[in-house]
N, CA, C and O atoms as a GROMACS GRO file, in nm:
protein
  320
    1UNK      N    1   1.204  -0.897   0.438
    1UNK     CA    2   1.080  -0.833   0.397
    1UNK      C    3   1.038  -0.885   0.260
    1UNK      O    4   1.123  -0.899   0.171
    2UNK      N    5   0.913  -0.914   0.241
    2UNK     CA    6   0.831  -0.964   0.136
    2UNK      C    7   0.810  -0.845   0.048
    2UNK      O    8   0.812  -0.739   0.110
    3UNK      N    9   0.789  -0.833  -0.097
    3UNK     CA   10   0.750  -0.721  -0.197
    3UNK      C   11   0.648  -0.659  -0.140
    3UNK      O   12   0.648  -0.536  -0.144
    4UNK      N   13   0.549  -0.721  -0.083
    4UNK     CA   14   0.435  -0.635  -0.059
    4UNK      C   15   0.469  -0.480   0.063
    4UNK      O   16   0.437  -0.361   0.058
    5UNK      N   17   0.562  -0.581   0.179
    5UNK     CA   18   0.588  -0.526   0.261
    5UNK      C   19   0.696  -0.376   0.194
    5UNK      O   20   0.690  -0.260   0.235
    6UNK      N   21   0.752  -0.410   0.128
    6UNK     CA   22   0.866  -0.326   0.087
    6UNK      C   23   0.801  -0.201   0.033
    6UNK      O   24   0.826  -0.084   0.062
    7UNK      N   25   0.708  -0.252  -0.054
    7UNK     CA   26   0.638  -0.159  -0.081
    7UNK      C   27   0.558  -0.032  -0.076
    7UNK      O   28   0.544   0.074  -0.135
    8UNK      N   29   0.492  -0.130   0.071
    8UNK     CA   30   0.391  -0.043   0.166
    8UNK      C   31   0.554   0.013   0.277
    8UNK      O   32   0.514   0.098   0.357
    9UNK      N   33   0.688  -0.008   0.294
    9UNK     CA   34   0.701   0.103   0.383
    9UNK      C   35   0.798   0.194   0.258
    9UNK      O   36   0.837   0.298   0.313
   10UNK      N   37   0.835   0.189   0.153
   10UNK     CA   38   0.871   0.280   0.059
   10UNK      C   39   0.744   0.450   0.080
   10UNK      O   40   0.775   0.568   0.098
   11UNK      N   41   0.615   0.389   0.066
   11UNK     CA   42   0.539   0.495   0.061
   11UNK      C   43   0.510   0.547   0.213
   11UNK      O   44   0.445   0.651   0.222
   12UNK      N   45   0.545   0.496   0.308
   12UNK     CA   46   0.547   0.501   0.423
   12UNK      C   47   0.661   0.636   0.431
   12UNK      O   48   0.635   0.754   0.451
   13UNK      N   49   0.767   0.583   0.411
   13UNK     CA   50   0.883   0.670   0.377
   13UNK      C   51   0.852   0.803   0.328
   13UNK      O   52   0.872   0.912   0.380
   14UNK      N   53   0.787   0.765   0.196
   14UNK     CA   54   0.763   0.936   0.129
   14UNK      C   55   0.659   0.981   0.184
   14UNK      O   56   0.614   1.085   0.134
   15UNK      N   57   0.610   0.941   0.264
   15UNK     CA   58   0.485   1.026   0.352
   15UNK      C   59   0.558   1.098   0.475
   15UNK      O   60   0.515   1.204   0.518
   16UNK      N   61   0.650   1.047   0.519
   16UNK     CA   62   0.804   1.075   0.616
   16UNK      C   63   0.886   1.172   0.569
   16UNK      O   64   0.900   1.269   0.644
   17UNK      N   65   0.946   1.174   0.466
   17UNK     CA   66   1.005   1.281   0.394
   17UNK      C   67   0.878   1.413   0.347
   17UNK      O   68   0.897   1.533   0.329
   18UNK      N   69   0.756   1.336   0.339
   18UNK     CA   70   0.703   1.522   0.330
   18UNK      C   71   0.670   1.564   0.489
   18UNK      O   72   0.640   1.683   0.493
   19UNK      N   73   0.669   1.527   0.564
   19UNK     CA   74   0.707   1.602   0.718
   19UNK      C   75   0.827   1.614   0.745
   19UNK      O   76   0.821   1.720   0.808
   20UNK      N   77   0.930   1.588   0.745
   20UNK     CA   78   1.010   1.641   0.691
   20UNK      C   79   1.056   1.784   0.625
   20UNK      O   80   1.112   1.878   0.682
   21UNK      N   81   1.025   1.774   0.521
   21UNK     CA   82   0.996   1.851   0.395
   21UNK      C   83   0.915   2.020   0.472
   21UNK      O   84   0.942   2.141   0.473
   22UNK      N   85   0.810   1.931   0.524
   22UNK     CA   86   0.764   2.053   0.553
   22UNK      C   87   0.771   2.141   0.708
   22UNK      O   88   0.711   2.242   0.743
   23UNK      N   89   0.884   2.041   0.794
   23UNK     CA   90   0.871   2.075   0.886
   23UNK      C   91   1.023   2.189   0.870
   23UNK      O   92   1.032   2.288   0.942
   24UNK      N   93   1.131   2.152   0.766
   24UNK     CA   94   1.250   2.220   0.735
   24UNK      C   95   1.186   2.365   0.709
   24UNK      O   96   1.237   2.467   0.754
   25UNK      N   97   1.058   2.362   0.624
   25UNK     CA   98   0.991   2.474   0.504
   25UNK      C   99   0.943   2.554   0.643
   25UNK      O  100   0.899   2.666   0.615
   26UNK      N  101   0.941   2.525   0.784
   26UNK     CA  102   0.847   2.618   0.836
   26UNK      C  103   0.976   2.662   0.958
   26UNK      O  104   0.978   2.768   1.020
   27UNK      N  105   1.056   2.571   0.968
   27UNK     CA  106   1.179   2.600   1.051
   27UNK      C  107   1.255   2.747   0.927
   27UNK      O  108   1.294   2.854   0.974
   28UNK      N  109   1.258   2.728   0.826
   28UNK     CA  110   1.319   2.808   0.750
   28UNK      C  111   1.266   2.916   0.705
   28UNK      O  112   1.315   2.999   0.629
   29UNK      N  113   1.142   2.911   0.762
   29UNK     CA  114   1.013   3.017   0.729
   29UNK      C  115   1.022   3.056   0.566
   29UNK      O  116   1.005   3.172   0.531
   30UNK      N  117   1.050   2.949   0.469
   30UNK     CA  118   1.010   2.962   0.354
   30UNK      C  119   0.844   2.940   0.295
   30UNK      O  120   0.793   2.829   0.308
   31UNK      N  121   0.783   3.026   0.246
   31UNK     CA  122   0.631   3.024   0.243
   31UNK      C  123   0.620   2.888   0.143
   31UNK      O  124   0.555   2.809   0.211
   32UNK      N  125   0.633   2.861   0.090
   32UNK     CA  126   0.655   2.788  -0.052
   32UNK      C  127   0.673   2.639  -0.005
   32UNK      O  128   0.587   2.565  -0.054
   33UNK      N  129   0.758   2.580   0.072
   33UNK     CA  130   0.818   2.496   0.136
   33UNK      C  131   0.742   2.393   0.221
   33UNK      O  132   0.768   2.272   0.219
   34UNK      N  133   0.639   2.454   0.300
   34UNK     CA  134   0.538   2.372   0.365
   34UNK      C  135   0.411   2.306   0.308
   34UNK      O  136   0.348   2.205   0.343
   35UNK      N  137   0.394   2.386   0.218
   35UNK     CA  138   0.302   2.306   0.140
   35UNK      C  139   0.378   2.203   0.015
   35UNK      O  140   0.347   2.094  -0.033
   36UNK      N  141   0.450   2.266   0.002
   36UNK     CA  142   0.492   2.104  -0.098
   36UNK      C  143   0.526   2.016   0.003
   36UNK      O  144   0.447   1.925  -0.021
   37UNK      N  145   0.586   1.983   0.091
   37UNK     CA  146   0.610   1.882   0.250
   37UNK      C  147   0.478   1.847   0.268
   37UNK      O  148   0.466   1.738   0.322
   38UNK      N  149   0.371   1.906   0.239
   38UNK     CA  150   0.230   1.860   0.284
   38UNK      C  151   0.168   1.803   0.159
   38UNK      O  152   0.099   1.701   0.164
   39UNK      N  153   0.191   1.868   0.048
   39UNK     CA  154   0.118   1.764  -0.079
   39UNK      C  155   0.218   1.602  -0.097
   39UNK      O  156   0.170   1.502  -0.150
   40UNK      N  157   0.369   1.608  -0.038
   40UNK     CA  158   0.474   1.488  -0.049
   40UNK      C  159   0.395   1.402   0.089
   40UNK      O  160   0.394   1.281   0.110
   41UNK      N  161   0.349   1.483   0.149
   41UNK     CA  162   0.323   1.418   0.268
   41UNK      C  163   0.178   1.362   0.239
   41UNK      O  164   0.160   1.253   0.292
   42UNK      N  165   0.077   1.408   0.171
   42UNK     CA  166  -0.066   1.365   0.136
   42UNK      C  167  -0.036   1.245   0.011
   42UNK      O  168  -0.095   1.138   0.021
   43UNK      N  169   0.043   1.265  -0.086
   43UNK     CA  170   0.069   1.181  -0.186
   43UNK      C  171   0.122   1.049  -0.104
   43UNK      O  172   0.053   0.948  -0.122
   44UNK      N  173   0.216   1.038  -0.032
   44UNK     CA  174   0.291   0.885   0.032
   44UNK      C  175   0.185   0.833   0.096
   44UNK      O  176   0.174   0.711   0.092
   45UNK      N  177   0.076   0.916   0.174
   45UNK     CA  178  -0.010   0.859   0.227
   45UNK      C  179  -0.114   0.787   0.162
   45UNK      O  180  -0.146   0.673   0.194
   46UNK      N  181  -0.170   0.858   0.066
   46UNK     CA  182  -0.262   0.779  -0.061
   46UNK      C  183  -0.220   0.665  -0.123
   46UNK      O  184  -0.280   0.558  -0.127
   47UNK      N  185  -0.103   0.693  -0.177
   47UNK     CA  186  -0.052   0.602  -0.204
   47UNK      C  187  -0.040   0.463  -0.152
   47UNK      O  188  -0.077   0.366  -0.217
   48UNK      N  189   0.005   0.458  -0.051
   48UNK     CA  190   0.043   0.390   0.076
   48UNK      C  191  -0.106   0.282   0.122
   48UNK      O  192  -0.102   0.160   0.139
   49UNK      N  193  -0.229   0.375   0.134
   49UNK     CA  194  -0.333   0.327   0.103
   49UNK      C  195  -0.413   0.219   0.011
   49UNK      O  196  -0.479   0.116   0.024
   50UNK      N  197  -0.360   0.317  -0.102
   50UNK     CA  198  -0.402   0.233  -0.213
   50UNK      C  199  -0.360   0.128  -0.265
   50UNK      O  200  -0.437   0.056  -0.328
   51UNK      N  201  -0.169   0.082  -0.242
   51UNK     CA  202  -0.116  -0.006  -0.266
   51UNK      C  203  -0.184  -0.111  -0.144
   51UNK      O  204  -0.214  -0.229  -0.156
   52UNK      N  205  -0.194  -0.040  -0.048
   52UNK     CA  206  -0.238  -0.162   0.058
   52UNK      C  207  -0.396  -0.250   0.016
   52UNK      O  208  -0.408  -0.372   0.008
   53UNK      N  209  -0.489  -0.161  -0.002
   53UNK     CA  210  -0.607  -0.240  -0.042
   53UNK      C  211  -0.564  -0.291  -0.178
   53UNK      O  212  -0.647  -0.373  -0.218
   54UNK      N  213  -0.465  -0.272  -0.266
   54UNK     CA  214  -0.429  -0.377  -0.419
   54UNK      C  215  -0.361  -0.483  -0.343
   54UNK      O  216  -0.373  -0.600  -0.380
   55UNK      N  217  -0.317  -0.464  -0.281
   55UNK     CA  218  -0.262  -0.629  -0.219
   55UNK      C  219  -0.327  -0.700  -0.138
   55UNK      O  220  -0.284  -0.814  -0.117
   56UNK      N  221  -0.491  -0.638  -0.048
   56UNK     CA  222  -0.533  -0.697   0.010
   56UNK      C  223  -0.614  -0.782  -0.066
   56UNK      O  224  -0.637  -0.898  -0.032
   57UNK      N  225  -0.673  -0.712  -0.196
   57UNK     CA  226  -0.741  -0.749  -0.296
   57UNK      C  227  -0.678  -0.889  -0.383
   57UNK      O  228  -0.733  -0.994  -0.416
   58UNK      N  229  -0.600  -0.859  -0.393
   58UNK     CA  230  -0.519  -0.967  -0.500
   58UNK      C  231  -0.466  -1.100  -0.400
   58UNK      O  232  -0.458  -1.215  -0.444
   59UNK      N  233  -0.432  -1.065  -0.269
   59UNK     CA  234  -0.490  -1.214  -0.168
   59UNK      C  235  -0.607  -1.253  -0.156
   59UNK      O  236  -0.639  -1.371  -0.168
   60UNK      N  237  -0.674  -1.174  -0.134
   60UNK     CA  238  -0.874  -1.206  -0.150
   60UNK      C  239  -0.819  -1.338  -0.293
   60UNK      O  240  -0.782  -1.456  -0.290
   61UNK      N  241  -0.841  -1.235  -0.402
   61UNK     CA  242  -0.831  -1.307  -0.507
   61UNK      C  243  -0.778  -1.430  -0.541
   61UNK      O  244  -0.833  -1.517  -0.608
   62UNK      N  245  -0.639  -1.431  -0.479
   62UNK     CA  246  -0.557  -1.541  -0.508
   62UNK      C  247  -0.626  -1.654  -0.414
   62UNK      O  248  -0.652  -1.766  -0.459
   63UNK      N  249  -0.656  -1.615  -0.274
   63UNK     CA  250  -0.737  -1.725  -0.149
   63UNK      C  251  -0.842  -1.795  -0.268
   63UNK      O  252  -0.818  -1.906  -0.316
   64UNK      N  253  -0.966  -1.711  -0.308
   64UNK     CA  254  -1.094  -1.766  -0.352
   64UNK      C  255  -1.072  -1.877  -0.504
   64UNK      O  256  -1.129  -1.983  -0.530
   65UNK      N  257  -0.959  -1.792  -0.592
   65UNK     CA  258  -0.910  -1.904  -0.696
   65UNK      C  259  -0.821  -2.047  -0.661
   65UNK      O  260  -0.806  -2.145  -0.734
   66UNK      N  261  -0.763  -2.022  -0.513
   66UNK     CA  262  -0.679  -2.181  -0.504
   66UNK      C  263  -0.812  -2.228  -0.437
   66UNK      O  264  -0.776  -2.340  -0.398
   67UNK      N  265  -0.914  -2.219  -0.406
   67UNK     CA  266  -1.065  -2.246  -0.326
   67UNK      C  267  -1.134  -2.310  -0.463
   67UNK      O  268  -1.206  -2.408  -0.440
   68UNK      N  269  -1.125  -2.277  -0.579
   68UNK     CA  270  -1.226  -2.334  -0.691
   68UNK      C  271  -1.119  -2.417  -0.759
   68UNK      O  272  -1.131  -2.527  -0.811
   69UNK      N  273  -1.021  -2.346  -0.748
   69UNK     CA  274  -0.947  -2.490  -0.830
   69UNK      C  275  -0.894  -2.612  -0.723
   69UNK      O  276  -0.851  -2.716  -0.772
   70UNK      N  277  -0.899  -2.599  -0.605
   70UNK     CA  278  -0.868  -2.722  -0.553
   70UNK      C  279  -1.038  -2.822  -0.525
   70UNK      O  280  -1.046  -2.943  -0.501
   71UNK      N  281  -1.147  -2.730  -0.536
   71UNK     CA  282  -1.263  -2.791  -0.557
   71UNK      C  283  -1.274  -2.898  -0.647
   71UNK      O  284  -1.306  -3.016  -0.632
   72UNK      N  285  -1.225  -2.805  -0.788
   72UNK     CA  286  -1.273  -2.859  -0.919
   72UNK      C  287  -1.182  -2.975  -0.883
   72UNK      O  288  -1.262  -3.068  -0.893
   73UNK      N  289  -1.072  -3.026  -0.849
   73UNK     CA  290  -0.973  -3.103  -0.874
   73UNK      C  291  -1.062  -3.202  -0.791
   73UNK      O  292  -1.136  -3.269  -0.862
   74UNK      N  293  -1.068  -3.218  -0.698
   74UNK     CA  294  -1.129  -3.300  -0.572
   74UNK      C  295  -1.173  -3.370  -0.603
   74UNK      O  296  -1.265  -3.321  -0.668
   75UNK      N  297  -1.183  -3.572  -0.610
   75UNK     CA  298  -1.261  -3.619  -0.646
   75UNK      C  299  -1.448  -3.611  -0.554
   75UNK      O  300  -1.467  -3.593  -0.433
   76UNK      N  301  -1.542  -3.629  -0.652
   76UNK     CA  302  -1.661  -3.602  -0.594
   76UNK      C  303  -1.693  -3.756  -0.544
   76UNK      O  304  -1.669  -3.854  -0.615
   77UNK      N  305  -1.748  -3.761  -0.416
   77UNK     CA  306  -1.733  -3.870  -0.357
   77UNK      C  307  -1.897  -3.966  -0.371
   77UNK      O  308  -1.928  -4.085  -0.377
   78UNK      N  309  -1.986  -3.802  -0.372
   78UNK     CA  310  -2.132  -3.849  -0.369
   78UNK      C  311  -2.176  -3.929  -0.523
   78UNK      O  312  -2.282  -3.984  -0.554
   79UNK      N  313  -2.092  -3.918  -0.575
   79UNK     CA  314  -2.117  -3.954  -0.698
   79UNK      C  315  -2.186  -4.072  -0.773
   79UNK      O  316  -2.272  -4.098  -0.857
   80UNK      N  317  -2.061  -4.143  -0.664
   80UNK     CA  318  -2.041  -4.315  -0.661
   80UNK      C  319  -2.116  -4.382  -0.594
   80UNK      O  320  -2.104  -4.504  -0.590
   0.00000   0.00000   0.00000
């Protein structure tokens, strides 16, 4: 697995542990319990999100800069 990947299933995970979390909180009929399992469970998911469009972004990015610098490098042919 690549960093990016590792990344995106870490928060994958803590979106897993708040179902989990909240499925123990309602088996145990603790009132308190299901909603924190559901805010652990809303947080991994955002998260999870958001790391994904920063990495889709920063390939965008990285694609369009090796695109201008292998331009600029290129000899220009019409020139001559």
């Amino acid at each position: 697995m690549n960093r990016e990947q590792k990344a995106l299933f870490r928060q994958a995970q803590l979106a897993g542990l708040g179902i989990v979390v909240g499925g123990v909180g309602l088996a145990t009929q603790h009132p308190w319990l299901p909603w924190i399992g559901l805010f652990i469970f809303m947080l991994g998911l955002i998260r999870f999100f958001l790391i994904r469009a920063l990495i889709r972004r920063s390939r965008k990015w990285d694609d369009n800069s090796r695109e201008t610098s292998a331009s600029s490098q290129a000899p220009d042919s019409q020139s001559e």
